[in-house]
C-alpha positions in Angstrom: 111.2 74.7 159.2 113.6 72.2 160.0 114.7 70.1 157.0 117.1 66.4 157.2 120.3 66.7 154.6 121.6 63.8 153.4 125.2 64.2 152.5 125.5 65.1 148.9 126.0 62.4 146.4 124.8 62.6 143.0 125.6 61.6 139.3 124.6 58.2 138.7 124.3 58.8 135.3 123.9 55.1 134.3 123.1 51.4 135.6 127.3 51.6 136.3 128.6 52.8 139.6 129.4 56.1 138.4 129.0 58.0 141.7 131.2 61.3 142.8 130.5 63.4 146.1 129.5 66.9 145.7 131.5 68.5 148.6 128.6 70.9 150.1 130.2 74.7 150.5 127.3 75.9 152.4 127.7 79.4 154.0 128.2 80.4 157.8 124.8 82.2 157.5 123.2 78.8 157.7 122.9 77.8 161.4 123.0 74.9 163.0 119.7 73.8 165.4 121.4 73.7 169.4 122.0 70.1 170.5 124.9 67.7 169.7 127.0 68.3 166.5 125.7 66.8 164.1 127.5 63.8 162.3 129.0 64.0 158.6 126.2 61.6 157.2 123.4 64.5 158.1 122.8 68.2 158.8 120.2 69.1 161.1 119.5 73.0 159.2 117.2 75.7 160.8 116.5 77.6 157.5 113.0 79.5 156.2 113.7 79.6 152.4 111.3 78.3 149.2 111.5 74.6 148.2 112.1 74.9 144.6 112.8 72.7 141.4 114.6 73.1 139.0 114.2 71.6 135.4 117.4 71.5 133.7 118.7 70.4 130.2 122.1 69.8 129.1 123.5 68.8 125.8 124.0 65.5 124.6 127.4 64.8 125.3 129.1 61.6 127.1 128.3 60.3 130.6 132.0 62.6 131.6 130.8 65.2 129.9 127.3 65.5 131.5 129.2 64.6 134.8 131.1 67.5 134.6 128.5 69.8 133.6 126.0 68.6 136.5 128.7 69.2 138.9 129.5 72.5 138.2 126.0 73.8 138.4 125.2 71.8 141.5 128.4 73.5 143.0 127.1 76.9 141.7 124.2 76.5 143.6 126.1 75.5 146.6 128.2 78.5 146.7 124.6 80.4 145.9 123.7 79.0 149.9 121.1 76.6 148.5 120.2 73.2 149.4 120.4 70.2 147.5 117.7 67.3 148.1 117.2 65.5 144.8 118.4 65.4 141.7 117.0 62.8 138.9 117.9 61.7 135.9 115.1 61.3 133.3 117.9 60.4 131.1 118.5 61.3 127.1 115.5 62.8 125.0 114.2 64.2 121.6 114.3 68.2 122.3 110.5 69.2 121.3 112.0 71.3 118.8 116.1 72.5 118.1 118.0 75.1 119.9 120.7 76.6 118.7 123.5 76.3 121.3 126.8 78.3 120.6 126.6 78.3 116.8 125.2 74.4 117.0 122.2 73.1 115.8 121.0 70.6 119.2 118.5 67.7 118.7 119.1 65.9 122.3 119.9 66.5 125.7 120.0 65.4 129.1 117.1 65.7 131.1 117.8 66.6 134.7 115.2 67.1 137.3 116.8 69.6 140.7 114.9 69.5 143.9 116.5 72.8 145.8 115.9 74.9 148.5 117.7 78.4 148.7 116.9 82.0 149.0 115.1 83.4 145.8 117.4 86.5 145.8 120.4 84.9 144.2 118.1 82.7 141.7 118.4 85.9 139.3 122.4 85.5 139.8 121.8 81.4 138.9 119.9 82.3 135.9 122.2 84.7 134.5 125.6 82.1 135.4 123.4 79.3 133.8 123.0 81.4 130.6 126.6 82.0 129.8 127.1 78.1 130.7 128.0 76.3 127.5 127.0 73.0 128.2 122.9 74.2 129.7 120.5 74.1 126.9 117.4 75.0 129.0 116.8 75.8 132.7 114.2 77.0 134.6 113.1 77.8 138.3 109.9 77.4 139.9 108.1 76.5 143.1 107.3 72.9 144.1 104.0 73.6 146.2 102.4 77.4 145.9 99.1 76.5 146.9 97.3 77.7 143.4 94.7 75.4 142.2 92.3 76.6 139.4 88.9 78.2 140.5 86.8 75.2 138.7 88.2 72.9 141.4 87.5 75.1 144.6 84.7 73.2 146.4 81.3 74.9 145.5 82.6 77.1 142.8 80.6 77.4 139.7 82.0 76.2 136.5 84.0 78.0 134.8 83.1 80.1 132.0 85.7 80.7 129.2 83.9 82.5 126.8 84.4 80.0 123.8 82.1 79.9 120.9 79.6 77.0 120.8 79.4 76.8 117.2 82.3 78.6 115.3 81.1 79.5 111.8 84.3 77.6 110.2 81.8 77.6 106.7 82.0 81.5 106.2 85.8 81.7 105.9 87.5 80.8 103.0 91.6 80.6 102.1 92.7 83.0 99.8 96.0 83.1 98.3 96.7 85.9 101.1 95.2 84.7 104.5 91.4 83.9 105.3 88.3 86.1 103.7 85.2 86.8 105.9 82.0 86.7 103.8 
């Protein structure tokens, strides 16, 4: 597979200009395609890996803050020989419910979205490092494009069967002070 890199630049946290460089510290087990060098504003790369992406939430701390936080990670994955590609911002939410954090109670975080390509041996090593990162809430790895699809959708498949009750008998229950009696 031959995959286009963009020269890294990320953290636009806001309408402002707020943009740094990520320096990219890939390995010398990543070989360049044969032809002419290529130029600092792309890397032709000859890789096989997983495209992967990478749901990550940070807490809610100021645009430096979250800055810093993003760019350490993204450099962690660099040094972990994977690939950047995309990284968006879906900006400051409501958590769906509250994580404790260090000893603190959090209600909001940053929502950031990680488009990455890298070997999936070291993604145990990221998972562990992210864990012991203060400022990560939440992340989690998985593939962009695996192929599954559910079995109802395969063309000329029957429909599924889930075994659910057509008519649950709701009537012959009743709460008791200590759960639900059967009659």
């Amino acid at each position: 597979m031959y995959f286009f890199v963009h020269q890294v630049y990320v953290l636009r946290l806001c309408d402002s200009a707020c943009v740094e460089e990520i320096r990219p510290c890939l390995s010398p087990n990543i070989t360049y395609v044969n032809g002419p060098k290529p130029s600092a504003r792309f890397r032709i790369l000859f890789i096989t890996m997983a495209r992967l992406e990478m749901p990550i939430i940070f807490k809610a701390l100021g645009d430096a803050g979250v800055r810093t936080a993003l760019k350490r990670h993204c450099l962690r994955l660099l040094e972990n020989n994977h690939i950047i590609f995309d990284i968006k911002n879906l900006g400051v939410r409501r958590l769906p419910q509250v994580f404790r954090r260090n000893g603190e109670r959090q209600f909001e975080g940053h929502y950031f979205l990680l488009n990455i390509d890298g070997p999936e041996e070291s993604m145990r090593k990221i998972k562990l490092l992210v864990t012991k990162d203060y400022d990560v809430i939440k992340c989690n790895v998985c593939r962009i494009d695996d192929g599954w699809c559910p079995p109802c959708q395969v063309v000329g498949a029957a429909q599924c069967e889930f075994g659910e009750i057509r008519n649950p008998n709701y009537e012959k229950t009743s709460r008791t002070r200590h759960g639900f009696r059967a009659f």
